[in-house]
C-alpha positions in Angstrom: 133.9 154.6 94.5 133.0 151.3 93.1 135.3 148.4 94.6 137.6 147.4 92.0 139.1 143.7 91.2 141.8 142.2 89.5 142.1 138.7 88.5 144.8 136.6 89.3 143.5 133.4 87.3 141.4 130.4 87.8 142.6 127.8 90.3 141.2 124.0 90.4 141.0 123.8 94.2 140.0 120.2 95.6 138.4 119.7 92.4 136.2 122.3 91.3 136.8 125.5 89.6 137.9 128.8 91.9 138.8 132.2 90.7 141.9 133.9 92.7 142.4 137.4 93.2 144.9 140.0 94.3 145.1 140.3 97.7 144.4 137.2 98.5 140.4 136.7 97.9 138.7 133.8 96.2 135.5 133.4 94.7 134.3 129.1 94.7 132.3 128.3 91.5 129.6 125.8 90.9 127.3 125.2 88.4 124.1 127.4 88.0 126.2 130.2 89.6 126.1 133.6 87.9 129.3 135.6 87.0 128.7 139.0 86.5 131.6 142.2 86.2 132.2 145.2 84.0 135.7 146.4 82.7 136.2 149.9 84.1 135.5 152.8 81.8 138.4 154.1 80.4 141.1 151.5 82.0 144.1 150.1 80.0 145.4 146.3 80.4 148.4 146.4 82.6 151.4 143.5 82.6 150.7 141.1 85.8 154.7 141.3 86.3 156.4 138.2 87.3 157.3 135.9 90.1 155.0 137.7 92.8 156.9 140.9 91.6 154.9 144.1 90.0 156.1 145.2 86.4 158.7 148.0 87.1 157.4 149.3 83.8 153.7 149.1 84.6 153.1 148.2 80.8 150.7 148.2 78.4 149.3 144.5 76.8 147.4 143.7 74.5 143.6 143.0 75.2 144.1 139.4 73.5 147.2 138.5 75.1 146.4 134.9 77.4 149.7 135.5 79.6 149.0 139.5 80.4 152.5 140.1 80.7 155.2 142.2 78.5 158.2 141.2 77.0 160.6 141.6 79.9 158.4 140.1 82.5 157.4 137.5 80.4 161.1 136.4 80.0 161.7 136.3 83.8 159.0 133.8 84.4 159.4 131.8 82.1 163.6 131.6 83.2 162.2 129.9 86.5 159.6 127.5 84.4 160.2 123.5 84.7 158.3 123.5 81.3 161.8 125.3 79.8 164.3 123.6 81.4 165.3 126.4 83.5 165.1 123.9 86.9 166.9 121.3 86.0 168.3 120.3 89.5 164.3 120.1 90.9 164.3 117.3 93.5 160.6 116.4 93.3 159.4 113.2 91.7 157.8 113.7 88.4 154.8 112.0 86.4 154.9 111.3 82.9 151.1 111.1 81.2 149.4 111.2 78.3 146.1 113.0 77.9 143.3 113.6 75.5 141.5 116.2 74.7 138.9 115.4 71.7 139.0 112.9 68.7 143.1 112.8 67.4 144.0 115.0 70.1 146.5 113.2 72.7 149.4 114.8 74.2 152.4 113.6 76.4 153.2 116.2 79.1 154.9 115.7 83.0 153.9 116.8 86.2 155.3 116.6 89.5 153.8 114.0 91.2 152.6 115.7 94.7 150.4 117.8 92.7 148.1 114.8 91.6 145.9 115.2 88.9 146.1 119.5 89.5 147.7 120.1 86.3 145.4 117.8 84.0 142.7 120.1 85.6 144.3 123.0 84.2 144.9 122.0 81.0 141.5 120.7 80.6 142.3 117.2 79.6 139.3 115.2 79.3 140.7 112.1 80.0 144.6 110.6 80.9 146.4 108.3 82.4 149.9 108.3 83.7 152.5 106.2 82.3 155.3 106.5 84.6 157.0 108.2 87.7 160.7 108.8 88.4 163.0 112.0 88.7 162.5 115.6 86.6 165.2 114.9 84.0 164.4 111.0 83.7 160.6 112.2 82.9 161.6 115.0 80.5 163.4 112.6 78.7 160.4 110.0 78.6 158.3 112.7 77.7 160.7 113.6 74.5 161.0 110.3 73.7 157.6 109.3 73.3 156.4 112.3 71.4 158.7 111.2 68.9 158.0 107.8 68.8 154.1 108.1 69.0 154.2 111.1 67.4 152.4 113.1 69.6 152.7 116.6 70.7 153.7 118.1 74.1 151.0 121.4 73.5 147.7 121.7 71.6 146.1 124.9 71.6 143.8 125.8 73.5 141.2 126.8 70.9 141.9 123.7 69.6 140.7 122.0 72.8 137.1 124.5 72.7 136.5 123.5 69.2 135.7 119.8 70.0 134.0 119.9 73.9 130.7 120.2 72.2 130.8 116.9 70.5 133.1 114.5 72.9 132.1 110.4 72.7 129.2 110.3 74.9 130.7 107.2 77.1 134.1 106.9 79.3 135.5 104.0 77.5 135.4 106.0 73.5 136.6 108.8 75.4 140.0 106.7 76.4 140.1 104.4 73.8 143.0 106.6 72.2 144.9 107.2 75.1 144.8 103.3 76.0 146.2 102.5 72.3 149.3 105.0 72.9 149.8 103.8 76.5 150.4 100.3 75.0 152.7 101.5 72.7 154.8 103.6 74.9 155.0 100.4 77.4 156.4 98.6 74.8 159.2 100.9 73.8 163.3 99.5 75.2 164.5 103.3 75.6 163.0 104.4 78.4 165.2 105.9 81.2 165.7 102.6 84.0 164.8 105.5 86.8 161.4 106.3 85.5 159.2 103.4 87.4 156.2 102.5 84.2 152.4 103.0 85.7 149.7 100.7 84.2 147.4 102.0 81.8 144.1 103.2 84.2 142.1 106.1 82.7 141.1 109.0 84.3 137.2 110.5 82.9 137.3 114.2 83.8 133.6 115.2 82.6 132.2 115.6 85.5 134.5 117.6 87.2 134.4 119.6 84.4 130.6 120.0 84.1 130.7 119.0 81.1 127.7 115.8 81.0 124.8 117.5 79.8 125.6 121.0 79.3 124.9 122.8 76.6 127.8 123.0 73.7 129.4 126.5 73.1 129.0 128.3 69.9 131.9 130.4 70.1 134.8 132.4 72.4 135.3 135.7 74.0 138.3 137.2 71.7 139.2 139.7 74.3 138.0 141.9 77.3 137.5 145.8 76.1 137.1 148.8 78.3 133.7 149.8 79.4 132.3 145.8 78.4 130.1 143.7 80.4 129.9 139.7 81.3 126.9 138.7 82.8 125.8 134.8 82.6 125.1 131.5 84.0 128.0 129.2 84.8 127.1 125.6 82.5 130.7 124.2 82.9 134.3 125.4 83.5 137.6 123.4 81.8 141.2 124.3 82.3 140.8 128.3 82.1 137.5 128.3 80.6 134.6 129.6 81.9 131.5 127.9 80.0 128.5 131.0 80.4 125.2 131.0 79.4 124.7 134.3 78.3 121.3 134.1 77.4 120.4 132.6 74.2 123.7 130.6 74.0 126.9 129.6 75.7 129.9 130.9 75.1 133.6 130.4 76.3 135.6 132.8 78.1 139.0 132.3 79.0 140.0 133.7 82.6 143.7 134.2 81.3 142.2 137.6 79.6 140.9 138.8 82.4 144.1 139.4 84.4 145.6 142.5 84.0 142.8 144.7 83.7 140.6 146.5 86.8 136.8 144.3 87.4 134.2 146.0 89.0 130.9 144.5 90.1 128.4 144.7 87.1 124.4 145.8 87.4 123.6 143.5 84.5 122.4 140.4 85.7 122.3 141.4 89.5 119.9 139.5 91.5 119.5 137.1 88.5 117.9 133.7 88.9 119.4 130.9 87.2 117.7 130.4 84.0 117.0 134.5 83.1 119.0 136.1 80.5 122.5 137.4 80.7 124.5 140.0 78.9 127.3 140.2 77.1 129.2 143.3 75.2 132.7 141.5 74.3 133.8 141.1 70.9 133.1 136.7 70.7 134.6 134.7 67.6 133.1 131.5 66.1 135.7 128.2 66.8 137.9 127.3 63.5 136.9 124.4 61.7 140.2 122.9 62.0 143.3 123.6 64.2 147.0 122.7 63.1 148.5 120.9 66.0 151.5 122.3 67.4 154.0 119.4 67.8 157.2 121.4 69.7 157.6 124.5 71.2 157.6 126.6 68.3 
């Protein structure tokens, strides 16, 4: 019986891209390396559950769904999430940054500050900088206050964020030439909260770590992960959850968040491969929209 593996999402681990698990395993990625599975014959896309718990249901999700979880589940993480408010009492020091993604793309966001730079990773922020530091409340007030004063949203999508990685400035200083205008202006504002401490403006490039100087752009995304379909290609660059795979013939995007929930098993196409020789793909894969509306709140 062929060894069979579920996904529990792509970590950024000490800087570089790692794919977790269940049961505790990790698989380190680096550029050039090949990442090859098959979606068991016949297998349905279960809910992840929630908190570390199984779904009592074991649902059904849909194949395009990025959070893998149903309804019920879905509402019990996100009751626990700093992102809604639900921890308000959280005793860790927070970070308030901006962060850009691509030409006109700049959101404000928080993080807790002993996660360093973690979450910008994540998100796959191309560049930021952090504008100030203080307690959770104190931030998430910063952080409301200056995307209505700079008008600037809190999310942008993340097809949003594939559309544009192809054609990014070529040099650090275009890249953060945004981000240093806004930081300026947020400085600047009298209604900040006096416990949030400001940070100077000092931009942080994320290319690199991203893989992103010199590789190849990507021509479109995986829409979903099907039963029966295969992934076989070379690893170019990896950004928040996206994998960047050369798939022979061209690149294309695949978000790790669809993998999760459904049962991986090691694929022949493309074992043994050298870097450089073709790879396969049978996933239905969608061009990237010519233009994305920004979200500017939560809904």
């Amino acid at each position: 019986m062929a060894d069979v593996w579920k996904c529990s999402g792509l970590r950024w681990v000490g800087g570089g891209p790692v794919l977790a698990w269940s049961g505790g395993r990790r698989s380190a990625l680096s550029w050039g390396k090949r990442v090859a599975f098959a979606v068991a014959e016949g297998g349905v896309r279960t809910c992840v559950g929630a908190r570390g718990h199984a779904c009592p249901m074991g649902a059904v999700v849909a194949g395009r769904s990025t959070g893998a979880r149903c309804e019920e589940c879905a509402r019990l993480d996100r009751a626990h999430s700093v992102a809604a408010d639900a921890v308000p009492d959280d005793p860790r020091a927070y970070h308030v940054y901006l962060a850009w993604f691509g030409p006109g793309m700049v959101k404000v966001g928080i993080t807790a500050v002993e996660r360093g730079q973690a979450r910008l990773l994540e998100q796959g922020a191309v560049c930021f900088s952090w504008l100030g530091a203080g307690p959770l409340m104190a931030a998430r007030r910063a952080e409301e206050m200056l995307r209505a004063a700079l008008r600037v949203p809190d999310r942008i999508p993340y097809a949003a964020k594939r559309a544009v990685r192809a054609g990014l400035p070529p040099t650090e200083a275009e890249r953060a030439a945004e981000i240093a205008e806004l930081h300026g202006a947020a400085l600047a504002l009298a209604a900040w909260p006096e416990s949030l401490e400001r940070r100077p403006f000092r931009a942080v490039d994320q290319v690199r770590a991203f893989g992103l100087a010199g590789a190849p752009g990507a021509v479109g995304e995986v829409g979903e992960l099907v039963a029966g379909g295969v992934v076989s290609g070379e690893l170019v660059a990896a950004a928040g959850p996206d994998l960047h795979l050369d798939v022979g013939l061209r690149v294309v995007v695949l978000d790790t968040r669809l993998m999760s929930g459904w049962e991986l098993i090691a694929s022949r196409a493309g074992a043994g491969s050298s870097v450089g020789q073709a790879g396969a793909l049978s996933l239905p894969v969608r061009g990237f929209p010519q233009a994305e509306v920004l979200q500017d709140g939560l809904f």
